[in-house]
C-alpha positions as CSV (number, residue, x, y, z in Angstrom):
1,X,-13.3,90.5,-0.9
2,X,-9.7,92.2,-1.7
3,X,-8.6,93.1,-4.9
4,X,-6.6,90.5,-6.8
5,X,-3.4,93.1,-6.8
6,X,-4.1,93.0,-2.7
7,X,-4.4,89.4,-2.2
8,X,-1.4,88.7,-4.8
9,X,0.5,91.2,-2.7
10,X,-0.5,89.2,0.6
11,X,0.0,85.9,-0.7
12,X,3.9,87.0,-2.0
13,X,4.5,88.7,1.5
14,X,3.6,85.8,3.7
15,X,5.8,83.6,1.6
16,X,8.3,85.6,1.9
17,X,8.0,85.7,5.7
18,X,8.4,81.8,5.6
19,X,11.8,82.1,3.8
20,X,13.5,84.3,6.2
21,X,16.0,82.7,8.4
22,X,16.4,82.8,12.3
23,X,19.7,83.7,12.3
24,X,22.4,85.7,10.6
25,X,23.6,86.1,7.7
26,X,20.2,85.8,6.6
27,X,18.8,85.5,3.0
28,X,19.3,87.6,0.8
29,X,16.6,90.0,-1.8
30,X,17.8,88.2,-4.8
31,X,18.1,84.6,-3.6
32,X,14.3,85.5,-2.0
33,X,13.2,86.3,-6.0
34,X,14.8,83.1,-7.1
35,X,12.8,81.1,-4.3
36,X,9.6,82.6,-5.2
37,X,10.3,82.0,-8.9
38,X,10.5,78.8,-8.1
39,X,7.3,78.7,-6.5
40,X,5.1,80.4,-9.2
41,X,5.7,84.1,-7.9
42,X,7.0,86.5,-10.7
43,X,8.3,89.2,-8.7
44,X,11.5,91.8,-9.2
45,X,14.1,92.3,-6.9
46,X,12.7,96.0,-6.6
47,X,9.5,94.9,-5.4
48,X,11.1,92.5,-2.9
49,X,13.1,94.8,-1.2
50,X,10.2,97.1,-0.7
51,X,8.3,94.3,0.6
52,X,10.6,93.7,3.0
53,X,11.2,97.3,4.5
54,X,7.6,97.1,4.5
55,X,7.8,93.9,6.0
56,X,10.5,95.2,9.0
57,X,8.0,97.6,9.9
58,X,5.2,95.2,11.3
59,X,7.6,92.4,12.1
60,X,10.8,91.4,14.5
61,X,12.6,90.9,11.0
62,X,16.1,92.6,10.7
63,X,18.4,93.2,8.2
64,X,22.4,92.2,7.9
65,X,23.8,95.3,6.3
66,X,27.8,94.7,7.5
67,X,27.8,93.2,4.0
68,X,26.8,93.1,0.6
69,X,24.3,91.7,-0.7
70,X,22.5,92.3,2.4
71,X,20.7,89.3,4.3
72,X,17.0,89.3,6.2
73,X,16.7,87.4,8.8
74,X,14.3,87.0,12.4
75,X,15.7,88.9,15.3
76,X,17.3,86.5,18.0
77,X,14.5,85.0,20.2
78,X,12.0,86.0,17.8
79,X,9.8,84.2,14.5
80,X,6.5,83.0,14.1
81,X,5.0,79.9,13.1
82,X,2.8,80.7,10.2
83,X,-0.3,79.2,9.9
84,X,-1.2,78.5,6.2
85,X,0.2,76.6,3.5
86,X,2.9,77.6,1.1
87,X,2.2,77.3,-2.5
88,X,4.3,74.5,-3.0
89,X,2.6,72.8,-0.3
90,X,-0.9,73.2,-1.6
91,X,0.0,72.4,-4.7
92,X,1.1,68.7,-3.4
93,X,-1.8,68.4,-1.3
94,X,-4.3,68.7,-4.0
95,X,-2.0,66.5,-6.4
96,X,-1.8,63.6,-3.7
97,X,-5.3,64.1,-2.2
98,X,-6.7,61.4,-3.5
99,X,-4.3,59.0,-3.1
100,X,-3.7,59.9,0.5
101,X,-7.4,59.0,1.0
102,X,-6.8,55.8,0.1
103,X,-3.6,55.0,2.3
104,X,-4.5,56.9,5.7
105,X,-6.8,55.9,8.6
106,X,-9.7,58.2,8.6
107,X,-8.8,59.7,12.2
108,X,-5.6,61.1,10.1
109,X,-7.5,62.0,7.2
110,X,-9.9,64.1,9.8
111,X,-7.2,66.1,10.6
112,X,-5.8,67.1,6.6
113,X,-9.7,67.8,5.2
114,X,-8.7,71.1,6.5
115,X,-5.7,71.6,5.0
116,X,-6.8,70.2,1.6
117,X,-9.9,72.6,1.5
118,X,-7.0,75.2,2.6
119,X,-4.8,74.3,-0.8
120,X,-7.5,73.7,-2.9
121,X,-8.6,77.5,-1.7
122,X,-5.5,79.3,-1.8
123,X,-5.0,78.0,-5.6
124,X,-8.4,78.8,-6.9
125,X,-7.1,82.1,-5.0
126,X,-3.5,82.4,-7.2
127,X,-4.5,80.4,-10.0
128,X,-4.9,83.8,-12.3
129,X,-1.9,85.3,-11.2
130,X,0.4,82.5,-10.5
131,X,1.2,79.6,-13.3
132,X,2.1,76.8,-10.7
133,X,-1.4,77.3,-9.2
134,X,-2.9,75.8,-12.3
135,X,-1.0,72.7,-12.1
136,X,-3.6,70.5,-11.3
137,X,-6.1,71.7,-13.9
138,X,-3.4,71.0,-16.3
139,X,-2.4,66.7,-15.5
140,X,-4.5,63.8,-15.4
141,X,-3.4,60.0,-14.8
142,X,-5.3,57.5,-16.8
143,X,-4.5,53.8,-17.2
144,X,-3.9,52.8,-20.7
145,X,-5.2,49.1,-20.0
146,X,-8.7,48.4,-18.9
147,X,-9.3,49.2,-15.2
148,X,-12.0,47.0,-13.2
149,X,-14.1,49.5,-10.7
150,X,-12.9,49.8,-7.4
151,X,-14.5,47.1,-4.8
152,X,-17.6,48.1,-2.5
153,X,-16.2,48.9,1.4
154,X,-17.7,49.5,4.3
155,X,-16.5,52.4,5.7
156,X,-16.5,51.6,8.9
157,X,-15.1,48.2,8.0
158,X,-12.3,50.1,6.5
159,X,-11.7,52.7,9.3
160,X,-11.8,49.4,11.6
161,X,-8.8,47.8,9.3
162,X,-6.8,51.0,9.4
163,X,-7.1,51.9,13.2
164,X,-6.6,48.3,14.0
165,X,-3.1,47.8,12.1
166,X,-2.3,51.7,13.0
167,X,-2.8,50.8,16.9
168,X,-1.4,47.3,16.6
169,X,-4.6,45.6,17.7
170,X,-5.8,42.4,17.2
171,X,-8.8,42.4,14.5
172,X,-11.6,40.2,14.5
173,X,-13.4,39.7,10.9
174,X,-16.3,38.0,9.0
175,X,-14.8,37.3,6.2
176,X,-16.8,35.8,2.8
177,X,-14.7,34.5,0.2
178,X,-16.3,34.2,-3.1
179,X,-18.9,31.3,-3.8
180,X,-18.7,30.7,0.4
181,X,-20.3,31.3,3.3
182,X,-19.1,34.5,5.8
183,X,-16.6,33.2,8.5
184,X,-14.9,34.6,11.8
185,X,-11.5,35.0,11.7
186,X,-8.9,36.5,14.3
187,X,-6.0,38.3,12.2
188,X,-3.0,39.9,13.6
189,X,-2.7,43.1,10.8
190,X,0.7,43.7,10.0
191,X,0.2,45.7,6.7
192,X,-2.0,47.4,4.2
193,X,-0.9,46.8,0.4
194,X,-2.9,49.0,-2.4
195,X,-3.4,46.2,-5.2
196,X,-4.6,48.4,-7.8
197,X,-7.8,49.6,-6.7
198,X,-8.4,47.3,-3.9
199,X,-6.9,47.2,-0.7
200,X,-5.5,44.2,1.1
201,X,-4.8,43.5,4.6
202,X,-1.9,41.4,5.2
203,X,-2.1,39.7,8.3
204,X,-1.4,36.2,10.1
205,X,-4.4,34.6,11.4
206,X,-5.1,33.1,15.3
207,X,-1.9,31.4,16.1
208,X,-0.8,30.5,12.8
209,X,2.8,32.0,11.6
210,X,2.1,32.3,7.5
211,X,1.2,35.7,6.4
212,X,-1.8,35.6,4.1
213,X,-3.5,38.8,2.4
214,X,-7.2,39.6,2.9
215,X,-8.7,41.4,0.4
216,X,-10.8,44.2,2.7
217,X,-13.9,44.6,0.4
218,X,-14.7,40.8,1.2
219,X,-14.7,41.9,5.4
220,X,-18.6,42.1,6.1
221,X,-17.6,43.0,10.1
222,X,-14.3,44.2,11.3
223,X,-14.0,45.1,14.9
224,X,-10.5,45.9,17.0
225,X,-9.7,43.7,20.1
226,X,-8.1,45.2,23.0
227,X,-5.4,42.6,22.2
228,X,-2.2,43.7,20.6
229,X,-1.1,42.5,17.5
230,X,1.3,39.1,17.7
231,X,3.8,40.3,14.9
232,X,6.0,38.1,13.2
233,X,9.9,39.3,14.0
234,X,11.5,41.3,11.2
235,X,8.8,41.6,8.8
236,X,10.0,44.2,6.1
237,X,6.9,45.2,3.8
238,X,9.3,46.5,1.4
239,X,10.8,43.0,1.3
240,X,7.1,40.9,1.2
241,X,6.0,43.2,-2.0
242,X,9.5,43.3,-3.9
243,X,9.6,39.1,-3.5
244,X,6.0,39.0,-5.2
245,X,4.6,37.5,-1.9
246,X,2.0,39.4,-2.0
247,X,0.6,38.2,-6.2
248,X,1.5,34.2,-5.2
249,X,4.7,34.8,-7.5
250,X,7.5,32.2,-7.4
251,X,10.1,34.1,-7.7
252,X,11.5,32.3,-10.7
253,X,13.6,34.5,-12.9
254,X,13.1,33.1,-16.7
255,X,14.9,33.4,-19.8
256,X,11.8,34.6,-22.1
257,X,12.4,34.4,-25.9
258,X,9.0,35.0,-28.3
259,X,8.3,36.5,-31.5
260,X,6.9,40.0,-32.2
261,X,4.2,41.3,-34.4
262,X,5.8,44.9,-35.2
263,X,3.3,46.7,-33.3
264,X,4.4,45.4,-30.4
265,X,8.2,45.5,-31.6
266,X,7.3,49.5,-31.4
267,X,6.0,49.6,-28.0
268,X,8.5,47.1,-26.2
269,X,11.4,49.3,-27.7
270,X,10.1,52.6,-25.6
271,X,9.0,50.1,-22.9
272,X,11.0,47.3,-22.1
273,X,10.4,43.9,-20.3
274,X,14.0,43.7,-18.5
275,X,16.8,45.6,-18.5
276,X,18.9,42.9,-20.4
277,X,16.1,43.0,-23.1
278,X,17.4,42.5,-26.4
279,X,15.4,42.2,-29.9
280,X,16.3,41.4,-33.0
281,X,15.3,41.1,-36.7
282,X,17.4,38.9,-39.0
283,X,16.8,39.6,-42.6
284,X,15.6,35.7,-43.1
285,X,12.8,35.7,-40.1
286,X,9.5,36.7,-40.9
287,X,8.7,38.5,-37.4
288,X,11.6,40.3,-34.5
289,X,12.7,38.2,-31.7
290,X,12.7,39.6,-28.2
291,X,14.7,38.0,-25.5
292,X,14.3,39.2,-21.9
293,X,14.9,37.7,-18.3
294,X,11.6,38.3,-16.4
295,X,9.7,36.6,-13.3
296,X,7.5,34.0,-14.0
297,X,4.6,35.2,-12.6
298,X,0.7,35.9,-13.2
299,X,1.2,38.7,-14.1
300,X,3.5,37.6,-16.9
301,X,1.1,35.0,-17.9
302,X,-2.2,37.8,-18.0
303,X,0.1,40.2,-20.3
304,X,1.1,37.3,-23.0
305,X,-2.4,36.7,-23.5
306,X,-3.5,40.1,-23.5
307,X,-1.2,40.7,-26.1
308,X,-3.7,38.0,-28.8
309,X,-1.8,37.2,-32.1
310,X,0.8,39.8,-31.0
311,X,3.6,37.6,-29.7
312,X,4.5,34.0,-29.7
313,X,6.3,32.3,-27.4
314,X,9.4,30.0,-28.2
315,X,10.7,29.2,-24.5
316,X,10.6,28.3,-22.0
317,X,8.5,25.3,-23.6
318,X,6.5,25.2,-20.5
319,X,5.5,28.6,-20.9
320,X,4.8,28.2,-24.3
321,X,2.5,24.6,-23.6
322,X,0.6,27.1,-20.4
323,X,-0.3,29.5,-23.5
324,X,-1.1,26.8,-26.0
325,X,-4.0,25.2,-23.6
326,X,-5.5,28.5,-22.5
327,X,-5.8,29.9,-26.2
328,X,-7.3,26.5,-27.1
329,X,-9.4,26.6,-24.0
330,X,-10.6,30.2,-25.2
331,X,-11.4,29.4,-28.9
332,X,-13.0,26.3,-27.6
333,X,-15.5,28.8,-26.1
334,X,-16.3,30.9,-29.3
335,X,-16.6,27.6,-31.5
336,X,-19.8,26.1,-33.0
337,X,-21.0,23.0,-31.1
């Protein structure tokens, strides 16, 4: 194997053989350090000028000198595709790898194993020499609220579900929803939403026009139809997950007002509910008010009661009755009979 001076010295030189221009005035030594900075690569300005009369020497790389600074560039007709990944481009592979596993079909996915065990390579490579290469050693995401594990799939159920709404083919399911019996269904896939850690196919069934989802774990046989898809005209995705289609929301913006423990005071100050939050504390009242326009959703509903004797709720009284049963549904539960 090379030294780590040679394969520093290699790894700096390609980059900078990715930076050069195809045309005059070209790019100059110093704006070529400031690039490589960027990227991780502490270098001089000496070093890259020698690197590049080095570099003029093996390739069709020329240099502007009719003015100064002086600009590098590829001679007319000339400049290679490199093969290989830049730092900054390993570095995003390995930081999104994961989550690009989840998203992409698996013929796709075939096609960037290679490049991920290229990034993940090159920085184990760098990592000693170059700070940026230890990026991913140095961040980790982890939920602060308790996370479910991720559903069971079946691969090839999966890959069936991708191809199918990548290709725009009909799909044909078995499809067990819980407490019944597995049944055939025709979909028409017209998206893929990541709900946390399970993925759901949204999709209009047969003939019918409503889009329902259909959570993929609970597919038991998924096979593509030579069929295409009958898509419903101008379905926006963006549009179906920002209306809350997609969690059975109503839409229905309310005015929320509820009392805070102080705890919660703290964290709802550094994290709001709204923009147009607002809390107070009046010198009289025991506890600080927050009012906040939110949707009234599930998701609303699960966080107020998550929150136990953290917050009250004053209004909307129909919110505040919704809590009332489902607290004295849950003591009901821990009482002596």
């Amino acid at each position: 194997m090379p030294k780590a001076s040679t394969s520093q010295t290699l790894a700096r030189q390609w980059e900078i053989l990715k930076l050069l221009p195809k045309q005059r005035p070209g790019i100059t030594a110093s704006e070529v350090v400031a690039k490589l900075e960027y990227s991780g690569i502490d270098v001089t300005k000496r070093t890259v000028e020698r690197d590049l009369g080095e570099l003029s020497r093996l390739f069709a790389i020329a240099c502007n000198d009719k003015s100064i600074p002086y600009g590098w560039y590829w001679m007319q007709g000339e400049g290679i595709n490199l093969p290989g990944l830049s730092i900054t481009e390993a570095l995003s592979l390995t930081v999104v790898e994961d989550q690009l596993k989840r998203l992409l079909p698996a013929p796709m996915l075939e096609a960037l194993n290679a490049r991920f065990i290229e990034a993940r390579k090159k920085l184990g490579t760098l990592s000693k020499a170059n700070p940026h290469a230890s990026w991913p050693g140095k961040i980790r995401s982890k939920a602060i609220t308790l996370q479910l594990r991720p559903p069971r799939i079946a691969e090839d159920v999966l890959e069936a579900v991708q191809v199918a709404l990548l290709q725009d083919k009909q799909l044909e399911i078995m499809y067990q929803s819980p407490g019944q019996e597995a049944k055939a269904m025709l979909l028409h896939p017209h998206s893929l939403i990541q709900g946390g850690s399970t993925p759901y196919l949204i999709a209009t069934a047969w003939d019918y026009q409503d889009l329902r989802s259909y959570a993929v774990h609970r597919m038991t046989e998924a096979n593509i139809l030579d069929a295409p898809v009958k898509r419903i005209k101008n379905f926006d995705i963006d549009q179906y997950v920002s209306e809350d289609t997609f969690y059975f929301g109503d839409h229905e913006m309310i005015r929320l007002e509820a009392y805070l423990s102080e705890w919660l005071h703290n964290i709802l100050r550094e994290t709001p509910l709204s923009e147009d939050q607002v809390i107070t504390h009046k010198q009289n009242d025991e506890y600080p008010t927050l009012t906040a326009t939110v949707e009234n959703s599930w998701q609303l509903y699960w966080w107020i009661l998550s929150q136990g004797d953290g917050i009250e709720i004053l209004k909307p009284r129909s919110l505040r009755k919704d809590i009332i049963v489902s607290l004295n549904d849950a003591l009901a539960q821990y009482e002596d009979n």
